[in-house]
C-alpha positions as CSV (number, residue, x, y, z in Angstrom):
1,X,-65.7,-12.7,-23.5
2,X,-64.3,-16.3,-24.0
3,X,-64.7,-18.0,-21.0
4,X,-64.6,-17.1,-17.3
5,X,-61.5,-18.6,-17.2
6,X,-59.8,-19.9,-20.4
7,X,-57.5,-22.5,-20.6
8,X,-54.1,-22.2,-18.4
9,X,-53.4,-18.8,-18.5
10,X,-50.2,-17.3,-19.7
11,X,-49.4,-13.5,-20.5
12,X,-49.1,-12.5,-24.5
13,X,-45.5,-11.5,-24.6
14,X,-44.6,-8.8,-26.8
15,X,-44.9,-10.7,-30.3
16,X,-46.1,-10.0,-33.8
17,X,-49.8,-9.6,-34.1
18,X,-51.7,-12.9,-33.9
19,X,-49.1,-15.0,-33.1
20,X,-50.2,-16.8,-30.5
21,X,-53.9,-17.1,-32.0
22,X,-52.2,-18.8,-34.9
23,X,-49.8,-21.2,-33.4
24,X,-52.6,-22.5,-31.3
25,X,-55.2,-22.9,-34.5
26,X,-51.8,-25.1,-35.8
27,X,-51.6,-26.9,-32.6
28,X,-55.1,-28.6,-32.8
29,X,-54.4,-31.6,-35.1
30,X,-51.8,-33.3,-32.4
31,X,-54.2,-31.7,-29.4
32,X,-57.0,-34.1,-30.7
33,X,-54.8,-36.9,-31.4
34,X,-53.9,-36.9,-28.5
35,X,-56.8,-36.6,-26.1
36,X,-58.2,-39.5,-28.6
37,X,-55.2,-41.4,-27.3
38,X,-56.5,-41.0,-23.3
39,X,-59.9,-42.2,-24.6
40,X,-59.6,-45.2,-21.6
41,X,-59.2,-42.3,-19.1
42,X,-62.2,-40.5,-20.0
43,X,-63.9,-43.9,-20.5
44,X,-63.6,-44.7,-16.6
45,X,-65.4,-41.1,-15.6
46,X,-68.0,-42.4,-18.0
47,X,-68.3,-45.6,-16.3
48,X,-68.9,-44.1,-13.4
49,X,-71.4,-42.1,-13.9
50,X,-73.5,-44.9,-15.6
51,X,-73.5,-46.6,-12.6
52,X,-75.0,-43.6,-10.5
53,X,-78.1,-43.8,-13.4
54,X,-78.7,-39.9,-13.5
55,X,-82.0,-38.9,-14.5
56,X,-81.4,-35.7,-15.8
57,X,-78.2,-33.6,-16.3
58,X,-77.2,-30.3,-16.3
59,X,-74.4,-28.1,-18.0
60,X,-72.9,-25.3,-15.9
61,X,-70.5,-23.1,-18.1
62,X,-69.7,-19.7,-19.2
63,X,-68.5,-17.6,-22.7
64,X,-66.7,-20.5,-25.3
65,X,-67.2,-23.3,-22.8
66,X,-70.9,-22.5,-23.2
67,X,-70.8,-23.5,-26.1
68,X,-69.5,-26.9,-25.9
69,X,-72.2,-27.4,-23.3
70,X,-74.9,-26.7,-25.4
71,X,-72.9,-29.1,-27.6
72,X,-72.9,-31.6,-25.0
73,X,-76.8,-30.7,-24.4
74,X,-77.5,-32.3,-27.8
75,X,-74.8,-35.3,-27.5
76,X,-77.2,-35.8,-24.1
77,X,-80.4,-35.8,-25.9
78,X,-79.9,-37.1,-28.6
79,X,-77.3,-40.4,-28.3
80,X,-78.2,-40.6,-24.3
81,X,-81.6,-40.0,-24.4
82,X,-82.1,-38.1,-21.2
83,X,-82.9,-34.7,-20.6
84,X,-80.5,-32.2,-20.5
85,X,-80.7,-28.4,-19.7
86,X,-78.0,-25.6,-19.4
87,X,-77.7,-24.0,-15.6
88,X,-77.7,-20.2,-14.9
89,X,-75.5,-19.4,-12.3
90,X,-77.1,-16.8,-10.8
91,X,-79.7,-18.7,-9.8
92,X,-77.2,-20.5,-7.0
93,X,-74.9,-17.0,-6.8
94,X,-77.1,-14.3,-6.5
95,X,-80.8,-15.3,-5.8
96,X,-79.6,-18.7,-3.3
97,X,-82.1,-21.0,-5.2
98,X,-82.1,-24.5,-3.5
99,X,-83.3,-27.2,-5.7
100,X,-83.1,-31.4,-4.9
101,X,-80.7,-32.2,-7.7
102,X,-80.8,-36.2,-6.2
103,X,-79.8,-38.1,-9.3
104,X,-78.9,-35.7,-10.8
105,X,-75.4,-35.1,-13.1
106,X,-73.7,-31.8,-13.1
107,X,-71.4,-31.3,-15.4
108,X,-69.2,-28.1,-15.5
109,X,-67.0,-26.9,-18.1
110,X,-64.3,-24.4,-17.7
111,X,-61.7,-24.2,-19.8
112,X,-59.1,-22.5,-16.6
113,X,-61.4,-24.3,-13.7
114,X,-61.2,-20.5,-11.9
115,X,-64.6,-19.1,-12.5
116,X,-65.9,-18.5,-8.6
117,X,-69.6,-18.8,-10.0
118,X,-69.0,-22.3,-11.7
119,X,-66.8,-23.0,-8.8
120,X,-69.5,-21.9,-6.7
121,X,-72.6,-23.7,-8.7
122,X,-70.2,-27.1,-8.7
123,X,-69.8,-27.1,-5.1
124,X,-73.7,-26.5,-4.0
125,X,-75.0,-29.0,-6.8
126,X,-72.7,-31.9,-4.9
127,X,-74.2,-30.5,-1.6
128,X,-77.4,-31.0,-2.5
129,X,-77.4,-34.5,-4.4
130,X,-75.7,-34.5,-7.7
131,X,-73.2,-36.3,-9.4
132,X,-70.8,-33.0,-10.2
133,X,-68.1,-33.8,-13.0
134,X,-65.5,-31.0,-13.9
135,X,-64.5,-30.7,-18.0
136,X,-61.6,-28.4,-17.5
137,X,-58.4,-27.7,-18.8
138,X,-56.4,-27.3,-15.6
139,X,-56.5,-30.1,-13.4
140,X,-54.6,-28.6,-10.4
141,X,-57.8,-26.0,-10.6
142,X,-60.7,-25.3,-7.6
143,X,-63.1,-26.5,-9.8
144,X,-61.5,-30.0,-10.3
145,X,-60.9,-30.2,-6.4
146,X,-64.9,-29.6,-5.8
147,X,-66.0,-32.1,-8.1
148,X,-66.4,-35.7,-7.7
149,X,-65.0,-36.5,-11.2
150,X,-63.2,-35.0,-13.4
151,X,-61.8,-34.7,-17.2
152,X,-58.8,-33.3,-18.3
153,X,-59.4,-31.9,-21.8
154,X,-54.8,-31.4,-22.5
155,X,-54.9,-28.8,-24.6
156,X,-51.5,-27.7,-22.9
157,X,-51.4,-23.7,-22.2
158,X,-53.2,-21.2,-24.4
159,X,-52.1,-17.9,-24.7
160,X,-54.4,-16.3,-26.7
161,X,-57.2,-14.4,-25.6
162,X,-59.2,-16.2,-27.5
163,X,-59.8,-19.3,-27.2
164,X,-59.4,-22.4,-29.8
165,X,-57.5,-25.2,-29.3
166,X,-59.1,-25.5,-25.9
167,X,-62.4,-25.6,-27.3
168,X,-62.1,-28.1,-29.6
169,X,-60.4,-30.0,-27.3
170,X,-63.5,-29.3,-24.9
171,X,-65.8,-30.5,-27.5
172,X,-63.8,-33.7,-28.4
173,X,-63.6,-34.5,-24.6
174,X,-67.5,-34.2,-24.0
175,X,-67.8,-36.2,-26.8
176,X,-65.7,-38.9,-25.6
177,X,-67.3,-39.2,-22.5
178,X,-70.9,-39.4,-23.7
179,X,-69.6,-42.2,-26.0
180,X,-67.9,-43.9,-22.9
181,X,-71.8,-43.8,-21.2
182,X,-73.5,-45.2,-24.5
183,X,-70.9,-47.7,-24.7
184,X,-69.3,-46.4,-27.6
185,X,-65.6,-47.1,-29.0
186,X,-64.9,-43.9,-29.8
187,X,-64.9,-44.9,-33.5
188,X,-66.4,-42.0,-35.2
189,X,-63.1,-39.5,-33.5
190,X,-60.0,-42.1,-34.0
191,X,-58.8,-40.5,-36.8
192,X,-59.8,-36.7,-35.5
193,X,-56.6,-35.5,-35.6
194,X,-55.7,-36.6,-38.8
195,X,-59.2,-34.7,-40.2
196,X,-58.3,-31.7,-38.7
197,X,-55.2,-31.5,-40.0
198,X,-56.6,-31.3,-43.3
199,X,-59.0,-29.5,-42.7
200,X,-57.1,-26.6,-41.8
201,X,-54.6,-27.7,-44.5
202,X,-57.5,-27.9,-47.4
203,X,-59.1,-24.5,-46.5
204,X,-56.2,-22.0,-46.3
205,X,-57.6,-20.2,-49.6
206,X,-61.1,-20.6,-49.0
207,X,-60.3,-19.1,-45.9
208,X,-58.5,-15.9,-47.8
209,X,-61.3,-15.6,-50.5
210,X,-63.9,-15.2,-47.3
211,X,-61.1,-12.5,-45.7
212,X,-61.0,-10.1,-49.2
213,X,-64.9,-10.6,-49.7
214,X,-65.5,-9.8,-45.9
215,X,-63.3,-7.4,-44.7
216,X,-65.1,-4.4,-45.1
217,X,-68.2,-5.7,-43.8
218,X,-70.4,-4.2,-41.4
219,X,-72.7,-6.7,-39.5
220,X,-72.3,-10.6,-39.7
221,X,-74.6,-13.3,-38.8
222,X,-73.7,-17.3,-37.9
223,X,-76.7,-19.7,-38.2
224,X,-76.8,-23.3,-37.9
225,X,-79.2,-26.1,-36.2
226,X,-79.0,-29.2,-34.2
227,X,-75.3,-29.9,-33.2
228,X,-73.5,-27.4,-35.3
229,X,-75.7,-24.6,-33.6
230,X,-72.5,-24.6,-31.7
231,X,-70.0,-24.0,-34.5
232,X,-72.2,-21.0,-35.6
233,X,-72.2,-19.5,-31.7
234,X,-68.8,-20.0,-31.3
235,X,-68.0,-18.0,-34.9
236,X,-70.2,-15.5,-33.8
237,X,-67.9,-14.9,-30.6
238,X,-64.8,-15.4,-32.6
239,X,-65.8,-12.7,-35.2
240,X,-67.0,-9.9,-32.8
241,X,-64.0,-10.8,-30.1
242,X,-61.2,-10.5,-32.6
243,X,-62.4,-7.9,-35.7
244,X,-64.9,-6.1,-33.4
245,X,-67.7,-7.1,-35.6
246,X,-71.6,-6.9,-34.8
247,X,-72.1,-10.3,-34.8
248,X,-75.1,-12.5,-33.5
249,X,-75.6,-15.8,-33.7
250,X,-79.0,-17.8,-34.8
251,X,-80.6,-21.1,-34.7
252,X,-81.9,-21.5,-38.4
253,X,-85.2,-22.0,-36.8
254,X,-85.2,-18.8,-34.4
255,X,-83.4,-16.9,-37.5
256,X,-87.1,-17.1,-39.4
257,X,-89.5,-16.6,-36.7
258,X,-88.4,-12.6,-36.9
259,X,-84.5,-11.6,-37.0
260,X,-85.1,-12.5,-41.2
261,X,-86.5,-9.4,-41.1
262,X,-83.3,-7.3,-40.3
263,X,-81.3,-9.2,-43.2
264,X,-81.1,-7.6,-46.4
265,X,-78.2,-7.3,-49.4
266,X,-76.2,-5.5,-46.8
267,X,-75.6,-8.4,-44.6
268,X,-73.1,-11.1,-44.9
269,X,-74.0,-14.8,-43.2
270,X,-72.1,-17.7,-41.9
271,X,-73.9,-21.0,-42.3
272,X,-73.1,-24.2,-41.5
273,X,-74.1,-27.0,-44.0
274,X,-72.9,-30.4,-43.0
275,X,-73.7,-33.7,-43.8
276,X,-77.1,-34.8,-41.8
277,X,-80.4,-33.7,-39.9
278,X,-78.9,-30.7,-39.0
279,X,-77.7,-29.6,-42.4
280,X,-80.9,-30.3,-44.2
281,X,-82.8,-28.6,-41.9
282,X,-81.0,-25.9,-43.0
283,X,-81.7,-26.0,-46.8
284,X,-84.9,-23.5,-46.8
285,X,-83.2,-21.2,-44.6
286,X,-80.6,-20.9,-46.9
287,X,-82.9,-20.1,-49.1
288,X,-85.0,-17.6,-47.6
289,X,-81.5,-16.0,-47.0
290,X,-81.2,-15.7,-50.9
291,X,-84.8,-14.3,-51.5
292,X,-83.6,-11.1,-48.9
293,X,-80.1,-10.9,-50.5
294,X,-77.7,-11.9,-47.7
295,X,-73.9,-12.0,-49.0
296,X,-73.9,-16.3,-47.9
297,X,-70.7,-18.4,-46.7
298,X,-71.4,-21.6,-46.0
299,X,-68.9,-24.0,-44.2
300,X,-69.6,-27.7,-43.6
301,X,-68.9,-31.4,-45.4
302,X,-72.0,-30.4,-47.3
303,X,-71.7,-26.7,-47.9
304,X,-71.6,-27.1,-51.5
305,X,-75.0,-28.6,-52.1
306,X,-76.0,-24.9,-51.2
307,X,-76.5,-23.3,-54.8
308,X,-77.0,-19.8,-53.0
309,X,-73.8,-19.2,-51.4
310,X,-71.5,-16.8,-52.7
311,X,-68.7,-18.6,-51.1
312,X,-68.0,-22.4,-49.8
313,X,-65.7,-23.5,-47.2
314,X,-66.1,-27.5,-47.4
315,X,-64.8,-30.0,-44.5
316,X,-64.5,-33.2,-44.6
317,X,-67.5,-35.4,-44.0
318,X,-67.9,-37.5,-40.7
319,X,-70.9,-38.7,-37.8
320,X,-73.0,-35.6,-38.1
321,X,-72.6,-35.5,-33.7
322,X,-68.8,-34.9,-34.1
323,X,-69.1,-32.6,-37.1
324,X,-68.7,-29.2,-34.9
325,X,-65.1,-30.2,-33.9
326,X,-63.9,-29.5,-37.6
327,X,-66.7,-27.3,-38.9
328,X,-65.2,-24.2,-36.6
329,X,-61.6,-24.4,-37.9
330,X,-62.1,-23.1,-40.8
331,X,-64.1,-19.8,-38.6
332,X,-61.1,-19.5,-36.3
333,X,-58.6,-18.9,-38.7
334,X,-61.5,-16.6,-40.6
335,X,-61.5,-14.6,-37.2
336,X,-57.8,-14.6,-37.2
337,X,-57.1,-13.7,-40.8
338,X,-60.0,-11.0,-40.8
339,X,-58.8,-9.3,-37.4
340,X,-55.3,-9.2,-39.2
341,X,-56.4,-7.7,-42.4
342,X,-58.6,-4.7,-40.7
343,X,-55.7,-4.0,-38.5
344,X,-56.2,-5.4,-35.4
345,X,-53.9,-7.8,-33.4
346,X,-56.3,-10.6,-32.1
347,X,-54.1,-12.0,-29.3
348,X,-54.7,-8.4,-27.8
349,X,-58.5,-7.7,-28.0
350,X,-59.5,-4.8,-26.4
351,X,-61.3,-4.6,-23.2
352,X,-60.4,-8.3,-22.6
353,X,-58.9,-10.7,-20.0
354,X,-58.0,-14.3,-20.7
355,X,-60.0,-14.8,-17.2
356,X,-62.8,-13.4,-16.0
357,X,-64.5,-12.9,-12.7
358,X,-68.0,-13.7,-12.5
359,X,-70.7,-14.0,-9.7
């Protein structure tokens, strides 16, 4: 599913297929801009929590927002330099686990704010010590009302199932918060919108050379390390949400201690190959992917230093920790283009709510 609880929710009228879906991939170049633009706001929530001095934070989220937490986990670790780890709900919801979370920070991220086990995690973390910050994009919601602090991601309404200017907007506001603890100006995103714009703009027929090479295809993989491990969950959800694909999703590292073994000339791969740590790490995996004969597409500001891929959708190159907010562009409007072209309509996926219920 997308989230439990995406964005605000509106009901899909009775449109052409994927019209929503592809208005709101459009809208993300002026979303960013603008949540760039309330920088200062999410600047005072990030002064804030620097003067509580947590120790250690944790992520509560659920579907697509869990993936901008594991985002966040490495803009934590790595620029923050504090440990950072991802909550399971149940642990609070179903099995009544009590830990001290003194000094701890608690952040939550929910794209609608109405998911009664984040709602429910959110308000027993505060009870029992922590710092509890809301990263939602309702601000009328539960969730904001049983957190201390809160950020507003304005990404406007989404009616789309699935999800997509409301992650990115998710990502960019994480980001801008952790920049507002390290002291940061918010540099590296001023011109976000801009870069998105032509990112989308730049990769329309990179985008349709991946839809005719790919639409037939029976089993897809995402991989990706270090920040962008992000991009290649999130295309993984994206995929299988909208075309009904067999998707999974791999850390380049995890991908060669035994799932390797499943790929052969039959399977297609998304990789992400950008600029940095990350992206490097990926080279040999990339490689090892050739040796078994995986069909590769490889998306990133560096995808085409990778001589194996069959097919290259490059981004433009940026800080390697805001990367993941352009890298999955091009993958939503993949999803949206592939759904489309095998006949489905992927404002209407099957089986699927834009908010679920989760304990």
């Amino acid at each position: 599913m997308t989230d439990s609880g995406e964005g605000r929710v509106e009901t899909v009228n009775d449109v052409g297929p994927g019209k929503h879906m592809a208005e709101e991939v459009a809208e993300q170049p002026d979303v960013l801009a603008k949540l760039v633009q309330a920088r200062s706001d999410i600047a005072t929530v990030g002064d804030a929590i620097v003067k509580r001095s947590p120790r250690f934070v944790l992520l509560a989220a659920r579907g697509t927002s869990d993936h901008a937490a594991i985002y966040a986990k490495y803009l934590v670790e790595v620029l923050l330099g504090l440990p950072a780890g991802l909550v399971s709900p149940s642990t609070t919801t179903l099995y009544r686990a009590e830990q001290d979370l003194t000094d701890v920070l608690l952040i939550t991220v929910s794209q609608s704010g109405g998911s009664y086990d984040l709602l429910e995690v959110t308000q027993a973390a505060r009870s029992r010590g922590a710092l509890t910050v809301a990263v939602t994009n309702t601000p009328s919601s539960p969730l904001e009302e049983a957190a201390e602090l809160s950020v507003d991601v304005q990404a406007g309404t989404e009616k789309a199932v699935a999800a997509t200017k409301t992650y990115t907007a998710t990502l960019l506001a994480l980001y801008l918060l952790v920049d507002a603890m390290r002291n940061g100006t918010g540099e590296h995103v001023a011109d976000i919108g801009e870069l998105a714009s032509r990112t989308l703009t730049d990769t329309v027929e990179d985008v349709e050379r991946a839809v005719a090479r790919y639409r037939f295809a029976d089993r897809i993989l995402t991989t990706a390390r270090g920040y962008s491990y992000a991009t290649a969950l999130e295309g993984s959800l994206k995929l299988s949400e909208t075309s009904y694909l067999p998707t999974r999703a791999y850390s380049g590292a995890d991908l060669l201690h035994g799932p390797i073994a499943a790929v052969d000339t039959e399977t297609a791969v998304v990789g992400v190959a950008g600029i940095g740590a990350g992206g490097a790490s990926m080279l040999d995996v990339f490689a090892t992917l050739s040796e078994r004969g995986a069909d590769l597409l490889c998306v990133g500001s560096a995808a085409w230093s990778v001589p194996s891929a069959s097919l290259t959708i490059p981004v433009p190159e940026v800080a390697e920790e805001v990367a993941p907010i352009l890298e999955v562009l091009p993958l939503q409007r993949l999803a949206l283009e592939l759904a489309l072209a095998r006949g489905f309509d992927p404002d209407r996926p099957r089986g699927l709510r834009k908010v679920t219920r989760t304990r």
